[in-house]
C-alpha positions in Angstrom: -70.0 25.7 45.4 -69.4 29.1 43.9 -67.9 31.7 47.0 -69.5 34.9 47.6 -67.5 38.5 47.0 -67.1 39.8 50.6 -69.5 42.6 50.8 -67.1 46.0 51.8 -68.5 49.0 53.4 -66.7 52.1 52.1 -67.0 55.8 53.7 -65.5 58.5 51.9 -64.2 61.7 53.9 -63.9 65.0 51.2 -61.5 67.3 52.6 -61.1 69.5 49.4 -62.1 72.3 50.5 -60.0 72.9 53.5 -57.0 71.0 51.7 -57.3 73.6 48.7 -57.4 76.5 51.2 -54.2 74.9 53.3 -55.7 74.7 56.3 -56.3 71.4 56.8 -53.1 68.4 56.7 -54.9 65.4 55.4 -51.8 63.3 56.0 -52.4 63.7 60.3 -56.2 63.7 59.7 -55.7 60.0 58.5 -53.1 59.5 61.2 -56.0 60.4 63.5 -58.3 58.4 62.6 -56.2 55.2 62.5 -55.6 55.9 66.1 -59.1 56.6 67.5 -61.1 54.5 65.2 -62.9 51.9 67.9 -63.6 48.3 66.0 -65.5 46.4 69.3 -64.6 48.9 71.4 -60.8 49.0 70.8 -58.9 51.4 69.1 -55.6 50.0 67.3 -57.8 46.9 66.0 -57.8 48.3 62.3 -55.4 45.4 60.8 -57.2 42.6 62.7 -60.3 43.5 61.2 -59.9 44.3 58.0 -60.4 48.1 58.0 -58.4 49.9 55.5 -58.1 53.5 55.1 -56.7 55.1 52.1 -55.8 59.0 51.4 -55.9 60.5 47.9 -54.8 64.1 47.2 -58.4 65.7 49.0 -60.2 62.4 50.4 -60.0 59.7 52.7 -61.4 56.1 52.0 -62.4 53.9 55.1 -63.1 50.6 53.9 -64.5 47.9 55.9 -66.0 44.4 55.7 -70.0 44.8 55.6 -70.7 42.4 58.6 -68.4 44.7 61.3 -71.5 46.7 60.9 -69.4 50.2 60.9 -70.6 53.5 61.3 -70.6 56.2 59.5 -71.8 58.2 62.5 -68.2 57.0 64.5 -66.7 58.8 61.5 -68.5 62.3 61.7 -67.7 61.9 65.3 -64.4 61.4 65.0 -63.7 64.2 61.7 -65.9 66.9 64.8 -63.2 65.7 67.2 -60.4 66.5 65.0 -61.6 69.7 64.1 -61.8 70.9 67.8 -58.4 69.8 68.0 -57.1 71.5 65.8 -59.2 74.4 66.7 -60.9 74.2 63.1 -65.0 73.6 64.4 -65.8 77.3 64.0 -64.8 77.5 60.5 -65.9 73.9 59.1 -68.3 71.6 59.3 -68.9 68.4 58.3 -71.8 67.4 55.8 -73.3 64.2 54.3 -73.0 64.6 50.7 -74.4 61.2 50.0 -75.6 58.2 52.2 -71.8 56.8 52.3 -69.6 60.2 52.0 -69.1 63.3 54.4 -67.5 66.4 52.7 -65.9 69.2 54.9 -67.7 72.3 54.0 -66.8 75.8 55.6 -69.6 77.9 57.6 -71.5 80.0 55.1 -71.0 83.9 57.0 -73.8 86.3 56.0 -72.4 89.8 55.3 -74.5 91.4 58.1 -76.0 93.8 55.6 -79.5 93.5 57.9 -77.9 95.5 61.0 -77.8 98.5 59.0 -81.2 99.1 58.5 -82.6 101.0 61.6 
């Protein structure tokens, strides 16, 4: 019998952006979402299950095992939470940048050019 690689569902977060500009503190953005992330509708059940998450320099890495059936949608969720919080929302959003990643973009401001014109 040959054993099968567990399938792992990973979700990447890009914070470079924000990070680059100093507004955003990656280090209690991961604290955050080891503390809110819901695995069967508990939070603090990350170990127990599996889930990892991992911080490089700009970007956060949530892995989990495929048949938890995670969702990307809790994490959006969760990154629009934070952002309130910290009283970011007007300034960033977040974006799907592939089908397994979110990037944090800022809100593209038009100069206003068009009031001008009467």
């Amino acid at each position: 019998m040959v054993k099968g690689k567990k399938n792992i569902v990973k979700f990447v977060i890009d914070c470079t952006q924000p990070v680059d500009d100093k507004v955003l503190d990656v280090a209690l953005f991961e604290k955050y979402l080891h503390d809110h992330i819901k695995i069967g509708g508990k939070t603090g059940a990350l170990a127990s299950n599996n889930v990892v998450i991992t911080r490089d320099r700009t970007k956060l890495t949530v892995a989990s095992p495929a048949e938890l059936k995670f969702s990307k949608r809790q994490l959006k969720y969760l990154s629009k939470r934070y952002l309130k919080k910290q009283q970011l929302r007007d300034y960033l959003r977040i974006v799907a940048a592939s089908q397994n990643s979110y990037e944090m973009r800022y809100f593209s401001i038009s100069g206003g050019d068009d009031a001008d014109e009467e």
